[in-house]
C-alpha positions in Angstrom: 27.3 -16.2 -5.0 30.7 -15.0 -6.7 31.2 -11.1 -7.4 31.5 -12.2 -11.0 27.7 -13.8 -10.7 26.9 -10.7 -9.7 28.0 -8.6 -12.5 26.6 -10.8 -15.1 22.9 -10.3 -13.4 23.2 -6.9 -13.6 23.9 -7.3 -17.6 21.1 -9.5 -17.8 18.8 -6.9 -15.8 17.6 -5.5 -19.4 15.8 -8.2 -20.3 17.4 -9.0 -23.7 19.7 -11.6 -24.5 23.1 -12.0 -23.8 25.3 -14.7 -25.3 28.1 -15.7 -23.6 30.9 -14.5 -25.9 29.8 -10.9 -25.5 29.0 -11.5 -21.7 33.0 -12.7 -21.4 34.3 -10.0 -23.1 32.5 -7.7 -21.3 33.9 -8.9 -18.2 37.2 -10.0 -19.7 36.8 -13.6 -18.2 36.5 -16.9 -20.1 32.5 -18.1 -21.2 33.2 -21.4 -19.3 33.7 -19.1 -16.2 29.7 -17.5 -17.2 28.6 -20.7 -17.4 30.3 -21.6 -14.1 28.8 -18.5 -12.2 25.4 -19.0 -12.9 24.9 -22.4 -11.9 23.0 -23.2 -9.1 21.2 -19.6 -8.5 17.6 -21.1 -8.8 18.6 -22.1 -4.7 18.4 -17.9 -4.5 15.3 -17.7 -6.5 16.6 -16.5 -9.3 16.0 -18.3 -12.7 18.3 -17.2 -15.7 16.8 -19.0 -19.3 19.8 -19.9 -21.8 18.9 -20.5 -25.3 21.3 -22.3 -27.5 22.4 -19.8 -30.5 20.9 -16.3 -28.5 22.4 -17.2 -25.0 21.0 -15.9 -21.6 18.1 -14.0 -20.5 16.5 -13.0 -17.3 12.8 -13.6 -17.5 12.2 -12.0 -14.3 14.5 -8.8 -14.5 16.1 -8.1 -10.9 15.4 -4.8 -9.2 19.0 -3.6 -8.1 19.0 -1.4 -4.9 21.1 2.1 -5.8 22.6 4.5 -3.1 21.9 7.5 -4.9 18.4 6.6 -6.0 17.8 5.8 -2.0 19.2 9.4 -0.5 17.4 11.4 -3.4 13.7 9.7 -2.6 14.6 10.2 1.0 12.9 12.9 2.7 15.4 13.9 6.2 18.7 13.2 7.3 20.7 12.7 4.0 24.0 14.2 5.9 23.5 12.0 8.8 22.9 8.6 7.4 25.5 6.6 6.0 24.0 4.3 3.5 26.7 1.2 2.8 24.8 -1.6 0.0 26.6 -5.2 -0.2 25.7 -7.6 -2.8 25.7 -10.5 -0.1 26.1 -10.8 3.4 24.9 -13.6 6.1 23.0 -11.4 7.9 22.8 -7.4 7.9 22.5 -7.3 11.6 25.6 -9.1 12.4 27.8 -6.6 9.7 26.7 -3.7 11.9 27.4 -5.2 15.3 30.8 -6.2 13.8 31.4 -2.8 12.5 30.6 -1.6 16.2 32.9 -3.7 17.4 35.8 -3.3 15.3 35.7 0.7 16.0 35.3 0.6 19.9 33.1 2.2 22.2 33.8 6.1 21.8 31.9 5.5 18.6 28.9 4.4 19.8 28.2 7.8 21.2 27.5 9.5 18.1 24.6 9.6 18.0 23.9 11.8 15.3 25.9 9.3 12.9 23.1 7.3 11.7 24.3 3.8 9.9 22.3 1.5 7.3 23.5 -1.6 5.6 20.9 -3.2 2.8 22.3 -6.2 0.9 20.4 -7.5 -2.1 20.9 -11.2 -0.7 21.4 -12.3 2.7 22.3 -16.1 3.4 22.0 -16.1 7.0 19.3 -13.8 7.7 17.9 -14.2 11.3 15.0 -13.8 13.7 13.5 -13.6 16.7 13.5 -17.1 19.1 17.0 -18.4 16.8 14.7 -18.6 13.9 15.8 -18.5 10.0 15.4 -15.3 8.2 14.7 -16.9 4.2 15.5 -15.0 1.5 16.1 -14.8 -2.4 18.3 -12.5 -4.2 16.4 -9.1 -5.0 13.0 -10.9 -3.3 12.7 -8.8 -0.3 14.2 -5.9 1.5 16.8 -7.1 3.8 18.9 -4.1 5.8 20.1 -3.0 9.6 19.9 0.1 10.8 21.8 1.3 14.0 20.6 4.1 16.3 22.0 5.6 19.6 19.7 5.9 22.3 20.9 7.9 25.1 19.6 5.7 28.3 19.8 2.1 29.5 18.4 -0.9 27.6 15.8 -1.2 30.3 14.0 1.9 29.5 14.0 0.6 25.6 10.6 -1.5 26.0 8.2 -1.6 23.5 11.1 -0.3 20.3 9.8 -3.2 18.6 6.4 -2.3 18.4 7.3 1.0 17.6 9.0 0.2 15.1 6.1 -1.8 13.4 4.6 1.3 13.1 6.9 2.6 11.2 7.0 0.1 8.6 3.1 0.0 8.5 3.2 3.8 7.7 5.9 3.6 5.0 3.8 0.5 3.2 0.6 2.5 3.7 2.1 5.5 1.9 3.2 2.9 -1.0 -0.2 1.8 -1.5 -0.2 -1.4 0.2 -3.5 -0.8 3.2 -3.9 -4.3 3.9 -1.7 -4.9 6.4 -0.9 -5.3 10.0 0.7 -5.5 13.2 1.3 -8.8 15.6 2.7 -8.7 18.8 5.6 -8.1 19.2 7.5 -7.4 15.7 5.9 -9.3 12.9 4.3 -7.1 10.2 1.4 -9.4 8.4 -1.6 -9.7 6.3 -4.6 -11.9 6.4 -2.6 -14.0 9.2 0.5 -14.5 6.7 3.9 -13.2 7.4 5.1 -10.0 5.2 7.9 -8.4 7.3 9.7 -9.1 10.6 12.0 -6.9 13.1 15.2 -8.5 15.1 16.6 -5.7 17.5 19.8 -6.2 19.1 21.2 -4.1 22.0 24.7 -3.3 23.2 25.6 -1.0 25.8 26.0 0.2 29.6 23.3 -0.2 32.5 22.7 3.6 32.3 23.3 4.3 29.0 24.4 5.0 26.4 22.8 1.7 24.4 23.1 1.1 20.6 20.3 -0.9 18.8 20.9 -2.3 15.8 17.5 -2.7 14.6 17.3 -5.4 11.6 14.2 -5.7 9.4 13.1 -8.0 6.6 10.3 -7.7 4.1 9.1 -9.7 1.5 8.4 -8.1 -2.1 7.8 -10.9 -4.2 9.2 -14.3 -2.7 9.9 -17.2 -5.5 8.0 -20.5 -5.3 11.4 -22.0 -4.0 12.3 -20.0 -1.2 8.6 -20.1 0.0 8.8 -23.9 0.7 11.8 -23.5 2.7 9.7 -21.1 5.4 7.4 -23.0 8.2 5.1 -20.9 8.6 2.5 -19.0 7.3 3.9 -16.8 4.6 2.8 -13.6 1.7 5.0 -10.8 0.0 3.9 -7.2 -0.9 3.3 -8.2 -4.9 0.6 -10.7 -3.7 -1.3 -8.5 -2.0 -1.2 -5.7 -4.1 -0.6 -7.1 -7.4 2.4 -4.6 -8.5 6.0 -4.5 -8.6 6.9 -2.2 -5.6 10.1 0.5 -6.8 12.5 -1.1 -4.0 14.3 1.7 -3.9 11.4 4.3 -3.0 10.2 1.9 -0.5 13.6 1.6 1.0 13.9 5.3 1.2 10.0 5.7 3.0 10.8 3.1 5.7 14.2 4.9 6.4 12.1 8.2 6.8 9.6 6.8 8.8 12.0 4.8 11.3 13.6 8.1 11.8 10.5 9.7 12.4 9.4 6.8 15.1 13.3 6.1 16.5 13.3 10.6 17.3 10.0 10.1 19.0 10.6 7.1 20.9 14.3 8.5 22.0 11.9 11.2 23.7 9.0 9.6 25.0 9.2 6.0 24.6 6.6 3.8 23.8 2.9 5.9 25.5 2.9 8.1 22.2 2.8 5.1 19.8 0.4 2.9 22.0 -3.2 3.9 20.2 -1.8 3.9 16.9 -0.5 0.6 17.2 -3.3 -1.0 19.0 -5.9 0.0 16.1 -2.8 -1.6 13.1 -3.0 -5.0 15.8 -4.5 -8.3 14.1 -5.3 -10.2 17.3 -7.0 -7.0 19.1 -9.7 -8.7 21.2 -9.0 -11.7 19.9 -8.9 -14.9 21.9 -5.3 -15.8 22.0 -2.7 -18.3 23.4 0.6 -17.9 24.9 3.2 -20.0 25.0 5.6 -18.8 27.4 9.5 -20.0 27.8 9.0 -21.9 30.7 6.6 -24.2 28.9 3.4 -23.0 30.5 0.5 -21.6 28.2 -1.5 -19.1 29.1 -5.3 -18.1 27.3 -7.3 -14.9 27.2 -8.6 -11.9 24.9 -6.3 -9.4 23.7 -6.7 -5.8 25.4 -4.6 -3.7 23.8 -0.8 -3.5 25.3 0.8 -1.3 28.3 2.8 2.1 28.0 6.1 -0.4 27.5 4.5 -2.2 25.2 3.5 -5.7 27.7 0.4 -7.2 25.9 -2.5 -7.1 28.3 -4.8 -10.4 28.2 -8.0 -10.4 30.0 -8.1 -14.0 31.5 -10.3 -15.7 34.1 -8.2 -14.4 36.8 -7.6 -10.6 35.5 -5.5 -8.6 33.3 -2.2 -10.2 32.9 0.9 -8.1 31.3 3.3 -10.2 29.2 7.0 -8.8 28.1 8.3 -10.1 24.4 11.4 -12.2 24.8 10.5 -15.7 23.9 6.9 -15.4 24.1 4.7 -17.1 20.9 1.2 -15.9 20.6 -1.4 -17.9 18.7 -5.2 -17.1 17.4 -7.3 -19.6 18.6 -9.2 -21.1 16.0 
């Protein structure tokens, strides 16, 4: 989508009727160049209604994510977090590792500079196992946030569970109770997908490492970008039946990853483990595992490990599995 797109969805985001004359002078372009920039946008679930003689009209007014909105709902570190919003990206995660990048190391050891980047559409979006993050404009929250932890990636295990938690507590204090937790880093209801995590690490051995922790949640998915996902699938509206304020929302989870990332910088994973156990879906549940090597492995959920390894009572023990590229399935 063109910056000009953009601009013309945000005059459309009152409701009313804009012809294109007035939308052309407004934005000093020609009305075959409005016409031009809002073809093709039902692929990003949006659907703009042009009337002959009154002009065009959002049906379905888009909820546009504001900076200042954001740092005033939030409840801590307004003078440590830099907030940066982008109309598109491919993917959130990938701006802030090439960010990191581009700036060098030296950087990376500030830790109390605490950087967010939220787009209002990503094209790209990704997830864990190489899988496709999908998306519509203004659908979902869609951001990366990147923390430094002052130790070695291996002493990092469990973060994505953690930071589950954290986005179960900010939807809780929204209002939305019924959801949970699936090991490792998908947040869901009733067995359907509602949010995911994709954490990324760069850094020494010993420290210090940066993770650049991605999340994705849907708020109220069109009927178009749900038949592009494989798998089971819901969005905060359906459960609840309202219109979450994105931007309150966005400013919660902030809070409460802040909250989590300070605690887990400190004492890893053991603080978290109870909490999360009692938000987990599949707790003593019968469960299969499909691990990289091709091998699958059945038992009953038992909670998970101070690191976060789920522990599965099988015929021959407790077993403790590590993340990575393991799928876990409820057996029905």
């Amino acid at each position: 989508m063109k910056p000009l797109t953009f601009s013309i969805l945000r005059l459309l985001s009152d409701g009313e009727f804009h012809s294109g004359v007035t939308l052309a002078q407004h934005l000093d372009v020609s009305r075959t160049s409005i016409s031009n920039a809002l073809r093709g946008l039902e692929k990003s679930g949006v659907i703009v209604h042009k009337v002959y003689g009154r002009g065009y009209r959002l049906p379905d007014p888009l909820q546009w994510l504001d900076k200042d909105k954001i740092l005033n709902y939030l409840v801590t570190e307004k003078e440590n977090l830099h907030l940066e919003i982008l109309d598109t990206t491919k993917s959130t995660n990938t701006v802030l590792l090439q960010k990191t990048t581009m700036e060098g190391y030296s950087d990376r050891n500030k830790a109390d500079a605490i950087r967010v980047v939220a787009t209002e559409l990503q094209t790209s979006g990704r997830g864990r196992r190489g899988q496709v993050w999908h998306s519509g404009l203004g659908d979902s929250l869609t951001f990366s946030l990147q923390w430094t932890f002052q130790k070695g990636a291996g002493l990092l295990s469990g973060l994505s569970l953690a930071i589950g938690i954290a986005i179960i507590r900010s939807l809780k204090l929204s209002g939305i109770e019924d959801v949970a937790l699936k090991w490792p880093n998908d947040v869901m209801s009733h067995y359907q997908k509602i949010a995911g995590i994709l954490i990324e690490l760069r850094g020494d051995s010993l420290g210090p490492t940066l993770a650049v922790i991605g999340v994705g949640i849907n708020l109220k998915l069109s009927d178009r970008i749900k038949s592009n996902i494989d798998q089971k699938t819901t969005d905060l509206f359906s459960i609840s039946g309202e219109t979450l304020d994105r931007n309150k929302l966005m400013a919660r989870l902030l809070t409460e990853l802040l909250i989590v990332l300070k605690e887990f910088e400190q004492h890893g994973f053991k603080p978290f483990k109870n909490e999360w156990r009692e938000y987990h879906e599949l707790e003593n549940k019968l469960v299969t595992l499909y691990l990289p090597d091709g091998s699958i492995q059945e038992g009953m959920v038992q909670g998970v490990s101070d690191n976060g390894s789920l522990a599965l009572k099988t015929l021959a023990g407790t077993l403790y599995f590590n993340g990575g590229n393991i799928k876990l399935r409820k057996v029905t």
